[in-house]
C-alpha positions in Angstrom: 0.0 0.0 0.0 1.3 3.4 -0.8 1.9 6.2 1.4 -1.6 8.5 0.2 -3.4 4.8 0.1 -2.6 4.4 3.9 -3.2 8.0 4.7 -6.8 7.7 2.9 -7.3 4.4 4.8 -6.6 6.0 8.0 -8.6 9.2 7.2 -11.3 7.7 6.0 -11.6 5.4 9.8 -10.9 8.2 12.0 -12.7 10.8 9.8 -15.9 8.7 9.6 -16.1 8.2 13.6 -15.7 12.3 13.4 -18.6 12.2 11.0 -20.9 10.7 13.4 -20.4 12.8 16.1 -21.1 15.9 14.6 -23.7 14.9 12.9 -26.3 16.4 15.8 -26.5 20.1 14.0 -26.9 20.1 10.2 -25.8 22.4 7.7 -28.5 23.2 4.5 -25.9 21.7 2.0 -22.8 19.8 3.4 -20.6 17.8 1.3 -16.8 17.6 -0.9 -15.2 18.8 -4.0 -14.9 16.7 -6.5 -12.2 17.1 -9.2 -13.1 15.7 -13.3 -9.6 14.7 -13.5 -9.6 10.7 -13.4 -13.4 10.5 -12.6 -16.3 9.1 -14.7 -19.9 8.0 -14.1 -18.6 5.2 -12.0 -16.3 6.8 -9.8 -18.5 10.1 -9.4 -21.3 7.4 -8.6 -19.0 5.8 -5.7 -17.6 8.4 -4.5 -21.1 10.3 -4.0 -22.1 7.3 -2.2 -19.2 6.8 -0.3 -19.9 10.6 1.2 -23.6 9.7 1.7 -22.2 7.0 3.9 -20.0 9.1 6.5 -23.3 9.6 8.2 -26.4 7.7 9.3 -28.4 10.4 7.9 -26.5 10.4 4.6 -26.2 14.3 5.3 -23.0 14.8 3.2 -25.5 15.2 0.0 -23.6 18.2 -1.9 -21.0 18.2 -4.4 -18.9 21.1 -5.4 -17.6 20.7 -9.0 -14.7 22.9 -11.4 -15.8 22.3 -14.7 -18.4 21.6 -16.3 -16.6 19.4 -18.8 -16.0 15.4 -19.0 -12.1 15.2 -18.8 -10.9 13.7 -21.7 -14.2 15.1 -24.1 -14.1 18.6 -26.2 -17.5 19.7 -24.6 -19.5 16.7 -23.3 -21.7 17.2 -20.2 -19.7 16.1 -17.1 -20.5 13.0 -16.3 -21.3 13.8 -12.5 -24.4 15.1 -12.9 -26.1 11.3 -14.1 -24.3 10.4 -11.3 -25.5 13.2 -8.9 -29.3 12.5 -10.3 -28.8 8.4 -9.4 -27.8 9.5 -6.1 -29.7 12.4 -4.9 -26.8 14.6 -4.6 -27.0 18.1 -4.7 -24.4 19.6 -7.0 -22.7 23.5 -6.9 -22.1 23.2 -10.8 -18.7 24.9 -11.9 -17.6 26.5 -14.9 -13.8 26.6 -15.4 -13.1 30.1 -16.2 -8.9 30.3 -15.6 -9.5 30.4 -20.4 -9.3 31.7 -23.0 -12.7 33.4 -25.0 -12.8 29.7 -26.9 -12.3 27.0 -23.2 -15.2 29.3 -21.9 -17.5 28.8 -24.7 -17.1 25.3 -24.5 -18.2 25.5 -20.5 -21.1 27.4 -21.8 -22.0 24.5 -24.5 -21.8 21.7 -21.8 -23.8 24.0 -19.4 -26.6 24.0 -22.4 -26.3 20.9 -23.4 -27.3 20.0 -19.3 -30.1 22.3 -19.0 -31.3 20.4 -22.3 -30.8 17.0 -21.7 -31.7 16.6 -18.2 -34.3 19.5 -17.8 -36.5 19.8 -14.7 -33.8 16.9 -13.4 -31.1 19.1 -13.3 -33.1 21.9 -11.3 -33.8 19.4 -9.2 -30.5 19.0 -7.5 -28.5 22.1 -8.7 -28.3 24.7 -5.2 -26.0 27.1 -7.0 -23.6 27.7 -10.2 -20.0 28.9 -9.8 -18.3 30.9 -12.1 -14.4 29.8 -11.8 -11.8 29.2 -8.9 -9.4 30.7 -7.2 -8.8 32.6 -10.8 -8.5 36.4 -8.8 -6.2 34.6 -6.2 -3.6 32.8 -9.3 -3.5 36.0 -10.8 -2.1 38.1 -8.3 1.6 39.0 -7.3 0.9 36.2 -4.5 -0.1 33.7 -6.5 2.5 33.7 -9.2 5.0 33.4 -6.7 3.4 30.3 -5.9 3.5 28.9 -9.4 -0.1 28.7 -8.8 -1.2 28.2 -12.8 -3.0 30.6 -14.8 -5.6 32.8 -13.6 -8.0 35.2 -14.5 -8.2 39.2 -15.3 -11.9 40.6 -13.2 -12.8 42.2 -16.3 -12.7 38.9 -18.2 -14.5 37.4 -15.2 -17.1 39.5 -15.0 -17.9 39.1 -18.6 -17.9 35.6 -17.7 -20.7 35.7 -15.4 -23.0 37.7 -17.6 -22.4 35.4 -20.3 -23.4 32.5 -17.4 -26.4 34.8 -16.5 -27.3 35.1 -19.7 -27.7 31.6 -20.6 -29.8 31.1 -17.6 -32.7 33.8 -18.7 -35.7 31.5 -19.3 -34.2 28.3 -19.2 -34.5 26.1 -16.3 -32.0 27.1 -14.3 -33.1 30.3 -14.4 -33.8 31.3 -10.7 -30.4 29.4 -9.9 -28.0 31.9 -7.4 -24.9 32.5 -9.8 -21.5 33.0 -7.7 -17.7 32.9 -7.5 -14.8 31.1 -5.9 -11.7 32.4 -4.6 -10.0 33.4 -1.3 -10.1 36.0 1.3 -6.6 38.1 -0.2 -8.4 38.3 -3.5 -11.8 39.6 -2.3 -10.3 42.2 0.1 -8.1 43.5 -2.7 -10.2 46.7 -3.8 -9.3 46.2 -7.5 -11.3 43.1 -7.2 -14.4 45.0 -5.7 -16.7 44.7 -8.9 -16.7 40.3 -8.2 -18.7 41.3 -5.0 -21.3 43.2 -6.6 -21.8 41.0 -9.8 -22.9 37.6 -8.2 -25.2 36.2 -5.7 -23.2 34.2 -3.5 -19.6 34.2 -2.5 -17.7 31.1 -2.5 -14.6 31.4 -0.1 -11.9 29.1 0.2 -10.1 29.3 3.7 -7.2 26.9 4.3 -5.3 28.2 7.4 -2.5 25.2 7.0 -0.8 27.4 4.4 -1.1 31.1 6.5 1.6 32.9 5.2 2.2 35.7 7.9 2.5 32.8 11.1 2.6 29.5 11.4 -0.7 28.0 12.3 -0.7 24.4 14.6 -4.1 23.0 13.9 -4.8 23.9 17.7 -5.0 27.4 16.7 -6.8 27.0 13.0 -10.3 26.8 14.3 -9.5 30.8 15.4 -7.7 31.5 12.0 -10.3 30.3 10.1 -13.1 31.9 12.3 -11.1 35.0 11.7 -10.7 34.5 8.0 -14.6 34.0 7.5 -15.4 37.2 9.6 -13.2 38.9 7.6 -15.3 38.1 4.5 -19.0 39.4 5.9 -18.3 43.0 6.4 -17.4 42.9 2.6 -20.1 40.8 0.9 -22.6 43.1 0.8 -25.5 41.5 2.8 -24.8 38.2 0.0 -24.3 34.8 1.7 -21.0 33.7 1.8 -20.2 30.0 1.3 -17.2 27.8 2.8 -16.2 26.2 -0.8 -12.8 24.8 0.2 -11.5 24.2 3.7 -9.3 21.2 4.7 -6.3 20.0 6.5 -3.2 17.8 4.3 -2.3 14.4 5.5 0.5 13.9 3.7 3.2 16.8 2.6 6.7 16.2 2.0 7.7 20.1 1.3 6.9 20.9 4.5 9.9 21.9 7.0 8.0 23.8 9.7 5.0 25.3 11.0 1.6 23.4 10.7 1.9 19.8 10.4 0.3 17.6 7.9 -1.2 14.0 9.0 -4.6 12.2 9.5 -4.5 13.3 13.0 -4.2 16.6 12.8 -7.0 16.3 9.5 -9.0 14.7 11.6 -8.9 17.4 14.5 -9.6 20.4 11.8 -11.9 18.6 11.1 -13.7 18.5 14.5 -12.9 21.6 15.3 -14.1 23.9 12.2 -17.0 21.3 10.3 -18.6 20.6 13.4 -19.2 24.4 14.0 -20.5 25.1 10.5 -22.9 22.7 11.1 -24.0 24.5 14.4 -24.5 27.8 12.4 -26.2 26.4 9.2 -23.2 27.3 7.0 -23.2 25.9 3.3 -19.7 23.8 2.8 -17.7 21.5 0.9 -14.9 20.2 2.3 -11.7 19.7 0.6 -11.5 16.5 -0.7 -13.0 13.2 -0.5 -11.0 11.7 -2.9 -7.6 13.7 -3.7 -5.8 13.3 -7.7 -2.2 12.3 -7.3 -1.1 15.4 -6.1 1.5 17.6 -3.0 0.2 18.2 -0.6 -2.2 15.5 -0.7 -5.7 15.7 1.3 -6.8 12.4 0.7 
């Protein structure tokens, strides 16, 4: 067994035993992201299962998706949303907006092609739609000098949401809240003021193992991340803001000081920040049920 095949093993025991426990106070949508890389019908199908399973009450029924696109197709439908529909999973559709003019027009086909083939199905078990992630946050001075991948310019994104909204005007999805995704630096940077103001939610991603101005023990996330989300309502405008990513690593081999990755310590975030969105009703999807091949790995 490999080193993220016995961390997953072990997450997923002490994790589910977690699950239970806080399972007294329920959120209105709780659940993972999911990434298309790797994943089909059938895995999507397990996986949203697998989640359902954590808890007696199957209450980890959401599923926060990137793209809207099956990997490996040119514009096919993502094949997470059959999957969603089999298993009653509610699904924060994504677009991938981190394009050019030509990707995003190709999100916008398989988005169509959705609302056409699955129909009042689809309204059935989509709570929101998210326009990109993280693409403010890649794009700045901070994120280049994290090698972060390409990102997104807010003018291009905010023509990307009207196009979105646009596409929704008498179609199914029409009274569906539109949003974005990225984290607390990029929203409180004033250039970025307009993504506020354009959507309907705010998706924030919050990941206190990688604070950049201290080093955060998981004994002391619960408050950073408190602190983080805080931050955030002053600024959106009276809109509800979602926790889109939030997570601890259990495996990281770059890491030489500071927080410390393990299933443990995953296990305690865990405890200590999901437990008490569930006490105040927060939407969230947890980072990740089932992590790509990837550093630092979550899975």
């Amino acid at each position: 067994m490999m080193i993220g095949q016995r961390a997953s093993a072990m997450r997923f025991l002490i994790l589910q035993a977690t699950f239970t426990i806080a399972n007294t106070a329920l959120a209105n949508y709780q659940g993972f992201n999911y990434a298309a890389q790797g994943n089909d019908y059938a895995s999507f199908h397990n996986q949203f299962s697998l989640s359902r399973s954590l808890s007696e009450s199957g209450t980890f029924s959401s599923a926060r998706l990137y793209t809207m696109i099956q990997e490996g197709t040119d514009a096919s439908v993502i094949e997470a949303i059959p999957a969603a529909k089999a298993t009653q999973t509610k699904l924060l559709l994504g677009l991938w907006a981190s394009v050019d003019a030509d990707g995003f027009s190709k999100e916008l086909r398989a988005l169509d092609s959705a609302m056409n083939t699955y129909g009042q199905d689809l309204r059935d078990i989509v709570i929101g739609i998210s326009v990109g992630s993280e693409d403010l946050y890649r794009s700045s001075v901070l994120g280049a000098s994290k090698d972060s991948g390409a990102g997104q310019d807010i003018s291009v994104l905010l023509g990307n949401i009207q196009q979105v909204r646009d596409k929704l005007k008498h179609s199914v999805l029409h009274d569906i809240p539109v949003g974005h995704v990225d984290t607390l630096d990029a929203y409180t940077n004033h250039t970025n003021s307009q993504i506020l103001e354009a959507v309907d939610f705010i998706g924030l991603n919050i990941f206190p193992y990688f604070n950049q101005d201290q080093a955060t023990s998981v004994d002391a996330a619960a408050d950073s991340f408190w602190k983080a989300y805080q931050s955030m309502l002053p600024l959106s405008l009276g809109k509800p803001v979602w926790i889109t990513e939030t997570g601890w690593p259990t495996v990281d081999p770059s890491k030489t000081g500071g927080a410390s990755p393990g299933v443990e310590n995953a296990a305690k975030y865990w405890s200590k920040v999901a437990c008490e969105l569930q006490a105040r009703c927060i939407n969230f999807w947890w980072y990740i049920l089932a992590d790509p091949a990837q550093m630092p790995f979550f899975g």
